[in-house]
Each structure stands twice: as C-alpha cells, then as structure tokens.
C-alpha positions as CSV (number, residue, x, y, z in Angstrom):
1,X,112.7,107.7,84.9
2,X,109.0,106.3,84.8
3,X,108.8,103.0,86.6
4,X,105.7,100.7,86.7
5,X,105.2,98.5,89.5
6,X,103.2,94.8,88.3
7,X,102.0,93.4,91.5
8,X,102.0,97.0,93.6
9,X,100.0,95.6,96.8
10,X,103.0,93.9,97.7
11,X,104.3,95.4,100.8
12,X,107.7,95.7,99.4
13,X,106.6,96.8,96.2
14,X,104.0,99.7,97.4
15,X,107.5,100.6,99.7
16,X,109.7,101.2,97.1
17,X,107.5,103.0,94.8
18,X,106.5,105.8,97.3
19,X,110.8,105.9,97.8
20,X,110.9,105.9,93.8
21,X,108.3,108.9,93.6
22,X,110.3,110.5,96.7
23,X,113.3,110.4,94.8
24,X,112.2,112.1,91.7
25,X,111.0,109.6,89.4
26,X,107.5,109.2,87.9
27,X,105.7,105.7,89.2
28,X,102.4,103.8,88.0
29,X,101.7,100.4,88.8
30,X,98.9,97.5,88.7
31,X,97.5,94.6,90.9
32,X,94.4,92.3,91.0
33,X,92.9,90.2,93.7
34,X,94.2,92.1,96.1
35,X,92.7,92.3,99.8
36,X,92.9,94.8,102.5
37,X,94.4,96.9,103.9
38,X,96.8,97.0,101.4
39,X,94.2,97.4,98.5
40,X,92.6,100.3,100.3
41,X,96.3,101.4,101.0
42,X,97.3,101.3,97.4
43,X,94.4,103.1,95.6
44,X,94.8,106.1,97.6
45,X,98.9,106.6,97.3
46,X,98.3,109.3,94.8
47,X,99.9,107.7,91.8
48,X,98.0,105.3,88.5
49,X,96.8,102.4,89.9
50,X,95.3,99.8,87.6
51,X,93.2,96.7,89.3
52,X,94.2,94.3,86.8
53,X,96.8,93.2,84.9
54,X,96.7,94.7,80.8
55,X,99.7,95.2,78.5
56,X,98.1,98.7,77.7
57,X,98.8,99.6,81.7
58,X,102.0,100.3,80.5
59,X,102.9,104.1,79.9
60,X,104.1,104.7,76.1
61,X,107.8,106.3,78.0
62,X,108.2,103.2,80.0
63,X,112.1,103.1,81.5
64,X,112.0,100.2,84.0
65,X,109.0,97.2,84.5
66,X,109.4,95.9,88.5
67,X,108.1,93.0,88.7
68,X,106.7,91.1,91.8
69,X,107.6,87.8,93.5
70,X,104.1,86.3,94.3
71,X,103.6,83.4,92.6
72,X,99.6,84.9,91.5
73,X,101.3,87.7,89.3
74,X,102.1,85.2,87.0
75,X,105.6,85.6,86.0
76,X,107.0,85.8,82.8
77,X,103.5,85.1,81.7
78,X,102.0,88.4,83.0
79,X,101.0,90.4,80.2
80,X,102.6,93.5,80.9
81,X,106.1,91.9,81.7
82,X,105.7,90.0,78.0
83,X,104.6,93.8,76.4
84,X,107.7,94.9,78.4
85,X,109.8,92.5,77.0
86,X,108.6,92.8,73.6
87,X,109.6,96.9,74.0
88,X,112.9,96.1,75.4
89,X,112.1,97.5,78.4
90,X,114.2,96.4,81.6
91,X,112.4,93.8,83.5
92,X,113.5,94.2,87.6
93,X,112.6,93.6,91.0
94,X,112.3,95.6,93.9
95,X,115.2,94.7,95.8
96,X,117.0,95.1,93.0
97,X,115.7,98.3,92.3
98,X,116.0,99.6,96.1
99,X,119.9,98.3,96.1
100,X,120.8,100.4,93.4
101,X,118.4,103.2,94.1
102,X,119.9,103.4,98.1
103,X,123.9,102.2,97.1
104,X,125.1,105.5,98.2
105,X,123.4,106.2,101.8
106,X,123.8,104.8,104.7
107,X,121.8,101.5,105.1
108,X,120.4,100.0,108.4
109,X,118.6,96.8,107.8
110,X,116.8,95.2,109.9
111,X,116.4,91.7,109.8
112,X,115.5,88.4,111.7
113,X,112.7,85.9,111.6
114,X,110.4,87.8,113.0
115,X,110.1,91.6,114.4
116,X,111.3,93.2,111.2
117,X,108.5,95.3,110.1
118,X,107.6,96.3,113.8
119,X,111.7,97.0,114.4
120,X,112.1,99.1,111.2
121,X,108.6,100.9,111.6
122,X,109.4,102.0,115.4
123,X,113.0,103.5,113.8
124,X,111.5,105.2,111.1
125,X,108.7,106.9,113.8
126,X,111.7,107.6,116.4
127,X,113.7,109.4,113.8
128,X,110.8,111.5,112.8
129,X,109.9,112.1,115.8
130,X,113.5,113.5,116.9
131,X,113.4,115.8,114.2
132,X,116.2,113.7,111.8
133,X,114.5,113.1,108.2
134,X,115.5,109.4,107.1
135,X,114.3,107.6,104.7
136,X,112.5,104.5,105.3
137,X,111.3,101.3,103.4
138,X,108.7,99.3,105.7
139,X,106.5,96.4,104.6
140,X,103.7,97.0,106.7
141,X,101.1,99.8,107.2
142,X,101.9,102.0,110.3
143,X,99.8,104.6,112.0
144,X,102.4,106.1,112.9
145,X,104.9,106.7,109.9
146,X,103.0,108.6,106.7
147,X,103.8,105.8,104.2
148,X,105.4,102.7,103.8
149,X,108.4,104.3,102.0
150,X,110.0,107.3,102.3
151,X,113.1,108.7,100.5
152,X,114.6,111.7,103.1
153,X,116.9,113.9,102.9
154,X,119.2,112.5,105.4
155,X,122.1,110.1,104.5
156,X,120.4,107.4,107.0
157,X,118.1,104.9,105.5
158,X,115.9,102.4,107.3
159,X,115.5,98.9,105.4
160,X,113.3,96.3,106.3
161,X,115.9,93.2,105.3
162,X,113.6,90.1,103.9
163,X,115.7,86.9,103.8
164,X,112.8,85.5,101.1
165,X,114.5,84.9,97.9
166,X,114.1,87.5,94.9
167,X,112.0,85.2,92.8
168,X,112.2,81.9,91.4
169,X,115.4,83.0,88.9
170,X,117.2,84.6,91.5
171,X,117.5,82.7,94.7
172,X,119.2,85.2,96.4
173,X,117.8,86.8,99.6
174,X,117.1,90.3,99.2
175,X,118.6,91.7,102.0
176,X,122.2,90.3,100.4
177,X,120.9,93.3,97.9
178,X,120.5,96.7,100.2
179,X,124.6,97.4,100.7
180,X,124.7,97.8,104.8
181,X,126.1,99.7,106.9
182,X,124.6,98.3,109.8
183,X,122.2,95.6,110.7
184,X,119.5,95.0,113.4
185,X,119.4,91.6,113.8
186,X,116.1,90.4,115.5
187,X,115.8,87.0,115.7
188,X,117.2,83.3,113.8
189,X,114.7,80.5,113.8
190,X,113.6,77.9,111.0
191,X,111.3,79.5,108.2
192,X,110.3,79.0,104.8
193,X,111.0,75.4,104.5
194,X,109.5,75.9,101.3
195,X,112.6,77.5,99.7
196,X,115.2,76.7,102.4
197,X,114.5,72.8,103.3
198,X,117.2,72.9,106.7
199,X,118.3,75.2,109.4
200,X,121.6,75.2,107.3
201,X,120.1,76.8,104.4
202,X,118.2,79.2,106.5
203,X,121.0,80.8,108.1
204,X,123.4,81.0,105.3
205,X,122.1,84.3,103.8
206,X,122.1,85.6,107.2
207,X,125.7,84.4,107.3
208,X,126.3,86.6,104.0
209,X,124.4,89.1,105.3
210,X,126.5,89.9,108.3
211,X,129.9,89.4,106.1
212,X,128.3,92.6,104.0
213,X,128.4,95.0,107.0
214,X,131.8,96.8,106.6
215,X,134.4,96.9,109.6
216,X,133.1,100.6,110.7
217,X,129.4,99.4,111.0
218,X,127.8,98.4,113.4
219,X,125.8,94.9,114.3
220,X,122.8,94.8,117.0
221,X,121.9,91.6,117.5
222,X,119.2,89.7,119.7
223,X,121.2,87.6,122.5
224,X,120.3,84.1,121.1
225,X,122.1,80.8,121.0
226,X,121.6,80.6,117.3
227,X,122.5,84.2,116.3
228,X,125.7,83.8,118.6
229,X,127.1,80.9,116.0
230,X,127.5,82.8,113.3
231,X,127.9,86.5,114.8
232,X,131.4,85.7,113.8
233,X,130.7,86.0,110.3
234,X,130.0,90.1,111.2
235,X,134.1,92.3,110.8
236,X,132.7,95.5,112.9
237,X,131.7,95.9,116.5
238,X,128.8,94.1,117.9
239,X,126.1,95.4,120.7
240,X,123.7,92.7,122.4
241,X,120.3,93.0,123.7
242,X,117.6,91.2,125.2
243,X,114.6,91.2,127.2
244,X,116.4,90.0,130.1
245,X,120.1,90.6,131.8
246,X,122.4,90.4,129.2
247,X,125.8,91.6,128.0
248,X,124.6,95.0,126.5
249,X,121.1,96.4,126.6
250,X,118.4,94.8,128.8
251,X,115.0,95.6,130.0
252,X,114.0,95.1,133.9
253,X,110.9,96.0,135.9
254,X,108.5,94.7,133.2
255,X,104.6,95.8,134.2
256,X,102.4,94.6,131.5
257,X,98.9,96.4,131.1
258,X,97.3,98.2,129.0
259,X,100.4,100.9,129.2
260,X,103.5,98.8,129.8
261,X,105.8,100.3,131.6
262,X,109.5,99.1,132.0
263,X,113.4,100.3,132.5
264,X,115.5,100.0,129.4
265,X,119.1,99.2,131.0
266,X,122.1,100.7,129.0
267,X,125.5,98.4,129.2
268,X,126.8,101.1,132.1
269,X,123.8,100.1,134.6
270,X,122.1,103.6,133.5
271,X,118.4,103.1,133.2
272,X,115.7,105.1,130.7
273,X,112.1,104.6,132.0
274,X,110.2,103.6,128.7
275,X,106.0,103.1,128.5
276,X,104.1,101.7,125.4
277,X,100.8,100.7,124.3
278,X,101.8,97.5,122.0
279,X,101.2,94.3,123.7
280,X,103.5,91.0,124.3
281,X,106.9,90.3,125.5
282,X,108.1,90.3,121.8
283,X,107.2,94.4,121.6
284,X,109.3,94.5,124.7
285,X,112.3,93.0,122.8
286,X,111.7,94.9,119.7
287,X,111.9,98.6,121.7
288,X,115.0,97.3,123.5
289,X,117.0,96.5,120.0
290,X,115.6,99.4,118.1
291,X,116.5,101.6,121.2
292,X,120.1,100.0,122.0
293,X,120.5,101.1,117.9
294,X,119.7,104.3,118.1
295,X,121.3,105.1,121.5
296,X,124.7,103.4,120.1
297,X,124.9,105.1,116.6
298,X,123.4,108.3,118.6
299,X,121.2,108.7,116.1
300,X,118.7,110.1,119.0
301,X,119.1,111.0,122.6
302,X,117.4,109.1,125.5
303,X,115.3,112.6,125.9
304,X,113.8,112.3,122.5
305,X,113.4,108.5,122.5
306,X,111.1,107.7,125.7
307,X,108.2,109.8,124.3
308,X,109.0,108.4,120.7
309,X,108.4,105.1,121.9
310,X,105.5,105.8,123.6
311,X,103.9,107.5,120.9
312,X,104.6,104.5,118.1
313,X,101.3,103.0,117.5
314,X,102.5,100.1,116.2
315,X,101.8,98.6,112.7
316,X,98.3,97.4,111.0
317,X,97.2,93.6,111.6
318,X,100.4,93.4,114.6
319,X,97.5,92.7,117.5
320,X,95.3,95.5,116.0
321,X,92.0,95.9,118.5
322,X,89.5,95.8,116.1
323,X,86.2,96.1,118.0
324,X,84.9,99.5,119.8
325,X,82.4,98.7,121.8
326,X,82.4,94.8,121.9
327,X,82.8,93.3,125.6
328,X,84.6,90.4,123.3
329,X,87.9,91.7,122.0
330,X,88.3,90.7,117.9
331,X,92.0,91.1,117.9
332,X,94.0,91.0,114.2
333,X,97.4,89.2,114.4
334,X,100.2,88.5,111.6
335,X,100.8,84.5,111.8
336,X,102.8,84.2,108.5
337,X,105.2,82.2,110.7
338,X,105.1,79.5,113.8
339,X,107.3,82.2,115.5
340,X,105.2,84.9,114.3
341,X,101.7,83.3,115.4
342,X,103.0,82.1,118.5
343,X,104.2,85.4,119.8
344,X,100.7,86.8,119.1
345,X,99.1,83.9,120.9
346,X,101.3,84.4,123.6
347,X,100.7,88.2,123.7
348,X,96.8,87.6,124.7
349,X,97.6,85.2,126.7
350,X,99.4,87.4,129.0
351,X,97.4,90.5,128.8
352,X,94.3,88.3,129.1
353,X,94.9,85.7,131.4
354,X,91.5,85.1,132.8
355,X,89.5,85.2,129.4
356,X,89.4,82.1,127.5
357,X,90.7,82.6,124.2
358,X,89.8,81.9,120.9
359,X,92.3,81.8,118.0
360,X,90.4,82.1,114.1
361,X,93.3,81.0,111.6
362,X,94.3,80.7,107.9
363,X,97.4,78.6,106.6
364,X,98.0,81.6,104.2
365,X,102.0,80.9,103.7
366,X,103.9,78.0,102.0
367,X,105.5,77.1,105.0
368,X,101.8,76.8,107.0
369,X,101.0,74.7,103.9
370,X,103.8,72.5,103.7
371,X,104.1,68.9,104.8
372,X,107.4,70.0,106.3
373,X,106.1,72.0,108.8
374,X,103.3,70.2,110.0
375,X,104.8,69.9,113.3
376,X,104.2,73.8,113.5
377,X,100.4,72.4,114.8
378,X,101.8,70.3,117.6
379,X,102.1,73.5,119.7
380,X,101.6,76.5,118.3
381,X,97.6,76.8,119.8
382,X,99.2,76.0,122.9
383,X,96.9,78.1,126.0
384,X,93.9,78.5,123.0
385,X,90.5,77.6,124.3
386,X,89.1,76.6,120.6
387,X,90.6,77.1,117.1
388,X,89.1,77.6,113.8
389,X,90.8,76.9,110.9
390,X,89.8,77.9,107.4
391,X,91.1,76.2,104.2
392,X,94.6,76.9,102.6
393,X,94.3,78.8,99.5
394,X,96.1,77.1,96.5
395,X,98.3,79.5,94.5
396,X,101.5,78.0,94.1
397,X,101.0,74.6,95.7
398,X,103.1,72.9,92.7
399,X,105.6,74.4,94.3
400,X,105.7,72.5,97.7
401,X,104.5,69.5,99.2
402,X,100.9,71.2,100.0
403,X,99.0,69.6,103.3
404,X,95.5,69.4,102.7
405,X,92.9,71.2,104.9
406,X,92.2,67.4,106.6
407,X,95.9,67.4,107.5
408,X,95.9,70.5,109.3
409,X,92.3,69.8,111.3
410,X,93.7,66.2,112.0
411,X,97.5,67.1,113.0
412,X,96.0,70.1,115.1
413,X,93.0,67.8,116.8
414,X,95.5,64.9,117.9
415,X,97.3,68.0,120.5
416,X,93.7,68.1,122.4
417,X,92.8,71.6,121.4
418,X,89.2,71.7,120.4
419,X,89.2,72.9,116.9
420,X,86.6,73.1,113.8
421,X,87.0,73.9,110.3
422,X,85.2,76.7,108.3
423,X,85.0,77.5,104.9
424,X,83.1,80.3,104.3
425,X,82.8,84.1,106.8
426,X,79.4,83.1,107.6
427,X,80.2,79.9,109.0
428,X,83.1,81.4,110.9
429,X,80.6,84.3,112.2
430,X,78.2,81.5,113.1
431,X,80.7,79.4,115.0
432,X,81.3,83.1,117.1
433,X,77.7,84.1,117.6
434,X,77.0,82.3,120.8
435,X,79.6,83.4,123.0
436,X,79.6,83.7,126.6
437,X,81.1,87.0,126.8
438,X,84.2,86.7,128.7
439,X,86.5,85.6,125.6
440,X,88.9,87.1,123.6
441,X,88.9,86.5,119.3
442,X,92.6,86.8,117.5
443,X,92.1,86.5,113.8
444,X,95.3,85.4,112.6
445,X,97.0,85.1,109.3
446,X,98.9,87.1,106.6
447,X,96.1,86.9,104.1
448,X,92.6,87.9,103.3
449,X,91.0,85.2,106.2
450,X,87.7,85.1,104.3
451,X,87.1,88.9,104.9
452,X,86.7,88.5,108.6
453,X,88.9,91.3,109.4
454,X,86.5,94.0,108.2
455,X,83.1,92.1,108.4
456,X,83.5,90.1,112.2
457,X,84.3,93.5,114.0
458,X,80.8,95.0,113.4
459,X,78.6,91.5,114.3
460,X,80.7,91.8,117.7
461,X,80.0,95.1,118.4
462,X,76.3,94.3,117.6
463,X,75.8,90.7,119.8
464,X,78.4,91.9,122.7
465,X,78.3,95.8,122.7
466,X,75.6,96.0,125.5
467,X,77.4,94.0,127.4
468,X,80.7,96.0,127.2
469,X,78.4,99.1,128.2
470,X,76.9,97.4,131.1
C-alpha cells in the first residue's frame, strides 16, 4: 500500500511509518512548524518529506491518509485530509493503523504515566542487543535503537501504550488499540486533566487496558497503591517490582554517580549486579520493570542483560547533557507532566547536591496550561534555586480552561521560589549570563522552549568553558 503521514513529526507518527516502510509498504508524509530534534529526525528518515501542508503532497496512488492528533494540523480542515476525502481515500490514525498492522504478533505494551518511552526504548536496545530481532514502536529519539520504529522479524513487538485519546472523534485511548499480550505497567498518577477531568476517568482506560491482556499473558506492574486497585481488572499472572523490597523484583545497594551501580533482586533472593549511565531514582525503577519483563518472559538471559543495560544510552531530551566543556551543566529534561518534571528535578537534585540549581521551563502541554492543574506549581520547583518560566503557547486553548502566563508566575512566586518570566531566548540567555559557576541549568519542557536547547549550549560553553578547564 502507499500511506502518507499528515503531521509526520509526531513521535507516534514518525514510529509507525518507519514500521509501515519495514513492513513493505511505500510511506510519504508532511509537517510544518516543526522544532527539533524531531524535525532534523524526520528529514533525514529516507522517505518524501514535505514541510508544509498542500493537497498536491498527496501521491496520485494514495491507499491510506494518517492523520495526526495535534490540535495545529488542523483537522478535518487540513488540506490534504479534505483532497483525501474528496478522492475517497481512507482517512486513519496511527493507532489505528499500528493495531491492525501488529493484530497478529505478540504485543508488549508498555504503559503508565510516566517511564514509557524510556521503558519501551531500553526493551527494544536489550533485545537487540541479545541477538532477538523485535520490532519496536517508541515515541522518543534513542541513541541507542536505529529508529523510532522498527518492524522485525520476530513475533515479539515492543509498543509504547499512550493512554491520550485518538483524537477529538474518537476518545478512546490508544493503547485500548494495540491487541496485548502483555503489559509493562509503569506508573498511575493524575494526567491530562484536559481530556480526563478526575482520577476516575484517568484510570478507566488503564482498567480496559488490563481486561485486554489474555489469561496466558503476562502483567508487570510498578508496586503502587493506585495500580494495586485495579490490578484486578488483569485475568493472567501478575509480577511486581519496585525500587525498593517488594513482592517480586527489587533493587538494593543503590550507589548513585556518574555510573550507578546497584543489585537487581529476582523474587528467589538471586541478585544480578547491574551499572548504568542515566541519572535519577526513576531510571532505577524503569531497568528494574523492563528487566523483571524480560527475565520472566525469558525473552533474555541475566548474561546478556547486565551489559545491555549498561550500554542503553538512554533517549533524547530524558536529562540529555548538553554542554561539553561548560563548568555549568545545561541539562534537557521532558516535563510534559508534574510527574514527569518532577522526577527530572529530583534527578539533579541528587546527583548534584551541592550545586544550586536552576530550572528554565515552558508550560508546553494542556495540562501545564490548564486552570485545573495549577496546583502542579505549588511543588513541583521544590529544591530549585531560581526558575524561569516562558509563556504558554496557544494552539488549542479553546479547548481548556487556559491559565495565563501571570497565573503561572503568580501561583509559582506565592511557594517562595524565586522565579522570572522570559519571553524571548535572548532574555532567557541574558538572565543565564552572570552565573557564579557552581550551578546546574535543566531546560525543561516537551516543546520548542524558545530554541534554547540548541542555541544556550554554545553561550555556556563560551562564558563557563575556562572555567571547567581550570
């Protein structure tokens, strides 16, 4: 078939086309106002790429049209979904898509709150690193793995699970969509008020999600008070893990440092001595889950995995250092969620204890932007030295209860963090220039953040470097 992607920057979407293209189909697609690294990412994945959106982007052949969920594709409006339409070409998404393409192998997907793209990224790199060729769907750039998507010619295939819904139409999840055979679930807290007001409507896809794993699958689940209530939705066996001692798998011996080293306990009292380079307590509880998976389905051997792990270089803009010479560390985080920003915050604060730290942050995400989650402020710049805050950005605002920028600055002032707003990278760059040289800079957010992910790294390593080669 030839299947074009509208809105291919999408981490999803860029995914399932390099699975689509694996599989034997021919793939173009199209996106505008796109930022990196996915828009560097996209343009070199080997395939028509078009940077805007034009009805005449559409190959004559056309079979299938997949359409994105972000809310600046436009929609039915898009011009190449209305040429589509007006050809009586099937209009899709891409969890559709990947749930028919993938009904027949063996699903894992891996889902929670947060961990999900690091979880599925470190199984994909373990598997290919054992020698077993699975097929993958990720939606984050890793070092380590290729691509984002790959089809294999194993039965096994790795599915990042998002519990977002399909798009406005279709309020479905789409991980209801990708026909398990087991899950990896990582974690249950309160997200995307937007589109799932209470805790109530959170879980309840994660409830149908678990009912979809058939009674010879297998559930690996976080140990967690909320994941606990409705484990008993799942019919097959269940395996627990945590960062602590816990029914099932368990780390013990944590020492943090550059190389963290640690023992990964198996449910017998047998320990595998595991080291890796990503940083924060959460990394710790995403090797132990994706580990506890492979080790149960022995889909690897504790031989094969130890040297996996410690070869997995994690995933793009997940605490990426971006400085080289800089006695200041700029440090990229993804804080598309409170849990999200929180366990990056927390991350520097234990692998930097003694440098004050400075968090530069963009409400990129409805929820961030939402009046129902203002109280995300209260605490989440909790151990920051200073914050600065850049503006929201206002596609799809109609669709929530948007705070405005003075919200934010005020709601995040009244916890006694001192905090500033920016608008622009040069005031941001400004606000950074005078430094002591003892700090530590985390840019965090799941969108563009004015640019300061490619243009701060090269002004530290300019005003600090010396200092970092004293």
């Amino acid at each position: 078939m030839r299947i074009h992607f509208t809105g291919l920057a999408g981490a999803g979407m860029s995914a399932a086309a390099l699975m689509m293209r694996e599989a034997g189909h021919q793939v173009s697609g199209s996106d505008q106002d796109v930022f990196p690294p996915m828009s560097t990412y996209v343009a070199g994945l080997g395939f028509p790429f078009h940077a805007r959106f034009d009805a005449a982007n559409l190959p004559a052949d056309l079979d299938i049209l997949v359409l994105g969920a972000s809310a600046k594709l436009g929609g039915e409006a898009n011009p190449e979904v209305a040429e589509a339409r007006a050809r009586g070409v099937k209009v899709t998404t891409f969890p559709e898509l990947v749930g028919e393409a993938t009904a027949t192998k063996l699903n894992t997907v891996v889902a929670g709150s947060f961990g999900k793209s690091t979880c599925s990224a470190l199984m994909a790199h373990v598997l290919r690193e054992s020698g077993r060729d699975a097929g993958w769907m990720v939606g984050a750039i890793s070092p380590s793995l290729p691509d984002t998507g790959h089809w294999g010619a194993a039965p096994e295939m790795v599915l990042e699970g998002d519990e977002y819904i399909v798009g406005p139409d279709d309020r479905r999840s789409k991980f209801v969509l990708y026909h398990p055979r087991d899950v990896l679930l990582t974690s249950l807290v309160h997200d995307h008020v937007n589109v799932f007001p209470t805790f109530a409507d959170y879980e309840a896809p994660f409830r149908e999600l678990l009912r979809l794993i058939p009674a010879d699958g297998l559930l690996v689940a976080r140990e967690s008070a909320p994941i606990r209530a409705i484990a008993g939705e799942a019919r097959c066996r269940i395996v627990w893990y945590d960062t602590h001692e816990c029914d099932g798998w368990w780390a013990d011996d944590i020492v943090y440092g550059d190389v963290t080293r640690f023992s990964l306990v198996r449910p017998d009292g047998g320990r595998v001595a595991v080291t890796t380079s990503l940083l924060g307590a959460h990394n710790i509880e995403n090797i132990v889950g994706v580990a506890a998976y492979l080790l149960e389905r022995g889909l690897v051997t504790e031989a094969a995995l130890a040297p996996a792990v410690a070869s997995f270089a994690g995933i793009r803009r997940r605490l990426d250092r971006l400085t080289t010479r800089s006695a200041v560390p700029v440090i990229e985080g993804f804080g598309s969620s409170y849990e999200k920003a929180r366990s990056a915050i927390e991350a520097l604060l234990l692998h930097y204890p003694h440098r004050p730290l400075t968090v530069v942050f963009e409400p990129h995400t409805f929820s961030w932007r939402s009046t129902d989650a203002l109280s995300w402020y209260d605490t989440v710049f909790e151990g920051a030295a200073r914050v600065l805050i850049v503006p929201p950005p206002t596609h799809g605002a109609a669709s929530h209860h948007q705070s405005s920028f003075e919200e934010i600055l005020a709601r995040t002032a009244a916890t006694g963090v001192a905090v500033e707003g920016v608008r622009t990278a040069e005031e941001a760059t400004h606000a950074l220039s005078h430094l002591r040289g003892d700090e530590v800079v985390l840019l965090l957010s799941s969108g563009p953040l004015l640019g300061l992910p490619d243009s701060l790294p090269p002004v530290f390593d300019r005003l600090y470097g010396d200092a970092a080669a004293a």
